[in-house]
C-alpha positions in Angstrom: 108.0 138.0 146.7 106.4 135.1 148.5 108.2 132.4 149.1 107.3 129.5 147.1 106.5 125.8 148.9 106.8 122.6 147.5 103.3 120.9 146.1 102.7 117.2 146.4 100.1 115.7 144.8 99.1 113.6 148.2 97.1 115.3 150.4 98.5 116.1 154.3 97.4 113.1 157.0 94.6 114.3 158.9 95.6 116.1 162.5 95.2 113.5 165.2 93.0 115.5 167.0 90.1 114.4 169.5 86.7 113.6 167.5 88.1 114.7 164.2 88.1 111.2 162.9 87.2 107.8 164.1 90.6 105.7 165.4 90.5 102.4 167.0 91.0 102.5 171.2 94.2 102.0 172.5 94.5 98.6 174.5 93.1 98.7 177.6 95.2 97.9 180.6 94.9 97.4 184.5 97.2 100.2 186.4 98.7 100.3 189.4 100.8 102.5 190.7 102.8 102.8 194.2 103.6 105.7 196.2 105.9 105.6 199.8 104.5 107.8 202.5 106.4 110.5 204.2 109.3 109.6 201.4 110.9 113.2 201.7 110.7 112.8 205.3 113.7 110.6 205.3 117.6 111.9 205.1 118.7 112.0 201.2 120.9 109.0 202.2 118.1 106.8 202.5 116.3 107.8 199.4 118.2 105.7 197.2 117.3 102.2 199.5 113.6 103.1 199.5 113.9 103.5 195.5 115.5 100.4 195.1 113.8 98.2 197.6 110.1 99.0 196.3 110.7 96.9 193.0 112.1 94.1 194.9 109.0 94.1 197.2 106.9 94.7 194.5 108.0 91.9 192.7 108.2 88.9 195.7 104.3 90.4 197.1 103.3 88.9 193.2 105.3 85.9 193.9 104.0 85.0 196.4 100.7 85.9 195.6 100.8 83.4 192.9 100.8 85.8 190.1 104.3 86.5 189.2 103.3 86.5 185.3 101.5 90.2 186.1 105.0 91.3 187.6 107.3 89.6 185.3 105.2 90.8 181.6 104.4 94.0 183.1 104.4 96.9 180.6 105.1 100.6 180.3 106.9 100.2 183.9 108.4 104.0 185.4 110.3 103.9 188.6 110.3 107.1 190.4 111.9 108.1 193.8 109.1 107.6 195.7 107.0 104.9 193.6 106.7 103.0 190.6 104.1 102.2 187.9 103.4 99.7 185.3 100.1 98.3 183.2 99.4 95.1 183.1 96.4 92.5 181.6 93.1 93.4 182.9 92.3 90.4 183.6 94.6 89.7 186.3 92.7 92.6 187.8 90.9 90.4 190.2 93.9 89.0 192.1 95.9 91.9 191.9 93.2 93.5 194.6 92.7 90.3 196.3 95.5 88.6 197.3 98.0 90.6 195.9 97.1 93.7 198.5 97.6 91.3 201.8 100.0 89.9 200.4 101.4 93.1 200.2 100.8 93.9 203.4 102.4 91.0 204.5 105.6 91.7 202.7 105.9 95.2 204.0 105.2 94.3 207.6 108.1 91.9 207.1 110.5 94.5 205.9 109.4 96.8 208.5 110.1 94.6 211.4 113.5 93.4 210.0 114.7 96.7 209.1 115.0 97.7 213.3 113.1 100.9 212.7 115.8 102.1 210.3 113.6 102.9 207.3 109.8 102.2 207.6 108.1 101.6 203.7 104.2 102.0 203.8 102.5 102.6 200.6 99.4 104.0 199.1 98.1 101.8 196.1 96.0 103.0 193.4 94.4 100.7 191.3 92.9 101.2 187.6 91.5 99.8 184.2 91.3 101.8 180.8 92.5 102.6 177.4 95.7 103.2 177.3 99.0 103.5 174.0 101.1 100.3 174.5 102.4 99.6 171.2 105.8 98.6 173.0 107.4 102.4 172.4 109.5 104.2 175.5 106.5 106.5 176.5 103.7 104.1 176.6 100.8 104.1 179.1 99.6 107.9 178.1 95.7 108.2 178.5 93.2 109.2 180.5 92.9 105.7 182.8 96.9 106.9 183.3 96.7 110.2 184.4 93.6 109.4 187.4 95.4 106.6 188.5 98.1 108.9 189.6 95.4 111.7 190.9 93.6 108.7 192.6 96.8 108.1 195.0 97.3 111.6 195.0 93.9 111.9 196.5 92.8 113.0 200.3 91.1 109.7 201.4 93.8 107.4 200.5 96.7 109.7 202.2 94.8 110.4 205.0 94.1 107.0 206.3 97.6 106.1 205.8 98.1 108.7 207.9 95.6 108.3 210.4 96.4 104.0 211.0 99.1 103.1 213.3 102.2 102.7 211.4 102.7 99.7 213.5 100.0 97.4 211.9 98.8 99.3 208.7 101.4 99.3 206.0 98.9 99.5 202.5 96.1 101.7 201.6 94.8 101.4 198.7 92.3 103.1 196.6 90.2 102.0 193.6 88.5 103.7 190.6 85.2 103.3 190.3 85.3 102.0 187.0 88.0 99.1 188.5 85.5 98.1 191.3 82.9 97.7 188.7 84.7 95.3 186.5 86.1 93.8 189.3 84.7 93.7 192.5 80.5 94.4 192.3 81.0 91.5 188.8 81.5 89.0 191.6 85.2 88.0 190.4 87.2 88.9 193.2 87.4 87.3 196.4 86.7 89.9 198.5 83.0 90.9 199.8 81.8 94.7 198.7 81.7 95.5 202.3 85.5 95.7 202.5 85.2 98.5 200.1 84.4 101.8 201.1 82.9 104.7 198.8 85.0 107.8 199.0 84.8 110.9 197.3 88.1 111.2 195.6 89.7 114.7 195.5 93.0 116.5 194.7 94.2 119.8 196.8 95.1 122.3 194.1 93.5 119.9 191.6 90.6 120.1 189.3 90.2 116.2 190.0 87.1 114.7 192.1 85.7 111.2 191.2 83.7 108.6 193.0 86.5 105.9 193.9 86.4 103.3 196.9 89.3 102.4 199.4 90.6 99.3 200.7 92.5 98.6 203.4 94.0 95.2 204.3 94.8 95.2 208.1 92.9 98.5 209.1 93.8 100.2 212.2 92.2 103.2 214.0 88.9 104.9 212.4 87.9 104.0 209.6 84.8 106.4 209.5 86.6 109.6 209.8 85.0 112.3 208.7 88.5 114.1 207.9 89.2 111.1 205.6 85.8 109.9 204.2 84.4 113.3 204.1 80.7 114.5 205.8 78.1 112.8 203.2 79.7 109.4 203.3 79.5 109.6 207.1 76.2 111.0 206.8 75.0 108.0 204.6 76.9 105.2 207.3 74.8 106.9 209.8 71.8 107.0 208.0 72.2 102.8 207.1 73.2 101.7 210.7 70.0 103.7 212.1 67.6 102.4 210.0 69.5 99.1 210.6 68.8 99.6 213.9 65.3 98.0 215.8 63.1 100.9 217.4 64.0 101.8 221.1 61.4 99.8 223.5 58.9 102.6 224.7 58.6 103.4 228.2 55.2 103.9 230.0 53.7 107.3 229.6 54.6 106.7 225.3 58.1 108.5 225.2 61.0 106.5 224.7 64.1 106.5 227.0 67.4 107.6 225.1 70.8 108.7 226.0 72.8 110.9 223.9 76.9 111.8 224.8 78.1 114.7 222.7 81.8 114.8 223.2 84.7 116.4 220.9 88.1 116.9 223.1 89.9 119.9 221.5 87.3 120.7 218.3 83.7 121.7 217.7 80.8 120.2 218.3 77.5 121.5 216.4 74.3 120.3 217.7 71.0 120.6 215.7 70.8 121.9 212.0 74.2 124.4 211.2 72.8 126.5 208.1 75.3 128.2 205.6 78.9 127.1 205.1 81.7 125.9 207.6 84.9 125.7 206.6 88.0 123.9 208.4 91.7 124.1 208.2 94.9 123.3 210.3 93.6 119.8 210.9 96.9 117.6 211.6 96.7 114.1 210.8 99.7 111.9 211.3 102.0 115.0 210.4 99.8 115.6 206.8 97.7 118.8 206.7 94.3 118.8 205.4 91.6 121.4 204.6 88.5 122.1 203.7 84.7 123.3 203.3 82.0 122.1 204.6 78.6 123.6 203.0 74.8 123.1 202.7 72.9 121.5 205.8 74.5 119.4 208.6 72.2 117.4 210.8 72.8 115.6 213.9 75.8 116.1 215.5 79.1 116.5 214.2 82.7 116.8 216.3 85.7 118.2 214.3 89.2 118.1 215.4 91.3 121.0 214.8 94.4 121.7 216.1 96.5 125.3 215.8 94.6 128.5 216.4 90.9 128.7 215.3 88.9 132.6 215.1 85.6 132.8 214.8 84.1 136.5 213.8 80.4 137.2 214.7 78.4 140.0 212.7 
């Protein structure tokens, strides 16, 4: 015998699923999210005073960057161990990357100095703007915007120049979406020339995340134009502007043009000319993070690579 269900006259709500019906957007929110470097590198007894001292230096950097009200109405917030999260109104958007990030700076390079080495906090910022559920319920913030915000500071670029800046001077990195630069920066509305922004091509080891995003730093320190960090095309395309910025060399008697060219590359590879096929790289050591990678299609000009550990090379 079949069971027998009860029948309602009322038909079942539709299912909630994606393009079945039309449904308003959620609200859309700026992100930012926080994330200490080399966090599990500290003994467990300092874990706890890293967790609780990155709210309270989250919240006196918007203090004293003259926006408290983004700190103080901040919604969805999620401490973590390492970091902390929390949406806020887009519109603030502008003065959370400029001043909030020096101001940031600032603060950290403050605690650093007056915490006698002890415990060092230097964190990678990732900055976003999207839909996302805020209807005041305990797991807000789920969306799309959400989820690459955390991929974004997850990302190579942004850890790797962390890593690669003196621990000394550089205390915030911070990454932006593409979509956040947009609204923000290229608009005009924040008080920070493009130039200070650098495209990066945003990827996750282990991932299936790569977006166009742009980083910012502060109070830079060492290279910048790494190719570990930024990657070969956005080196190749720095190269490419600065040459054609560049006035054509004065030409010497007899029509050729005097030139001299220094290829150098201490401990790593240097190819010369046009490399054809692929290349990869691994065991490349940057401030104690390990980074790898491939390197495919045409590379011209020269190009030094750093790699440290044991490197074999097979030849058909």
């Amino acid at each position: 015998m079949n069971p027998s269900f009860p029948r309602s006259s009322e038909q079942p709500e539709a299912i909630n699923g994606p393009n079945l019906r039309s449904r308003r957007l959620p609200p859309y929110r700026g992100i930012v999210a926080v994330d200490a470097k080399d966090f599990t590198g500290y003994p467990a007894s300092e874990h706890i005073v890293i967790s609780n001292a990155i709210p309270q230096l989250l919240q006196q950097s918007f203090e004293r960057a003259g926006i408290p009200e983004v700190w103080e109405e901040r919604r969805f917030p999620d401490a973590k161990g390492d970091g902390y999260v929390f949406g806020f109104d887009p519109g603030a958007m502008p003065f959370v990357i400029h001043p909030w990030l020096s101001t940031l700076q600032d603060v950290l390079t403050e605690f650093n100095v007056h915490s006698v080495g002890a415990v060092r906090i230097r964190l990678r910022v990732s900055l976003n703007i999207g839909p996302v559920t805020d209807s005041g319920e305990k797991y807000d913030g789920k969306g799309t915007p959400r989820n690459d915000t955390h991929r974004l500071l997850d990302s190579r670029p942004v850890k790797a120049m962390l890593a690669a800046s003196s621990e000394n001077v550089t205390q915030v990195a911070a990454i932006l979406s593409d979509r956040c630069f947009q609204d923000a920066v290229v608009s005009g509305y924040t008080g920070r020339h493009l130039d200070y922004f650098i495209e990066v091509p945003a990827a996750v080891e282990d991932k299936t995340f790569a977006q166009r995003a742009w980083l910012y730093v502060p109070v830079p320190s060492g290279n910048l134009y790494d190719r570990h960090i930024l990657g070969d095309q956005v080196i190749e395309d720095q190269e490419t502007r600065r040459a054609d910025a560049e006035p054509e060399p004065r030409r010497r008697k007899g029509g050729g043009s005097r030139r001299t060219v220094t290829n150098r590359a201490d401990k790593g590879n240097l190819n010369t000319g046009t490399v054809h096929g692929g290349q990869s790289i691994s065991n490349t050591d940057v401030g104690g993070d390990h980074f790898g990678g491939n390197k495919a299609g045409t590379v011209h000009g020269n190009q030094g690579d750093t790699v440290r550990g044991d490197k074999k090379s097979r030849h058909q």
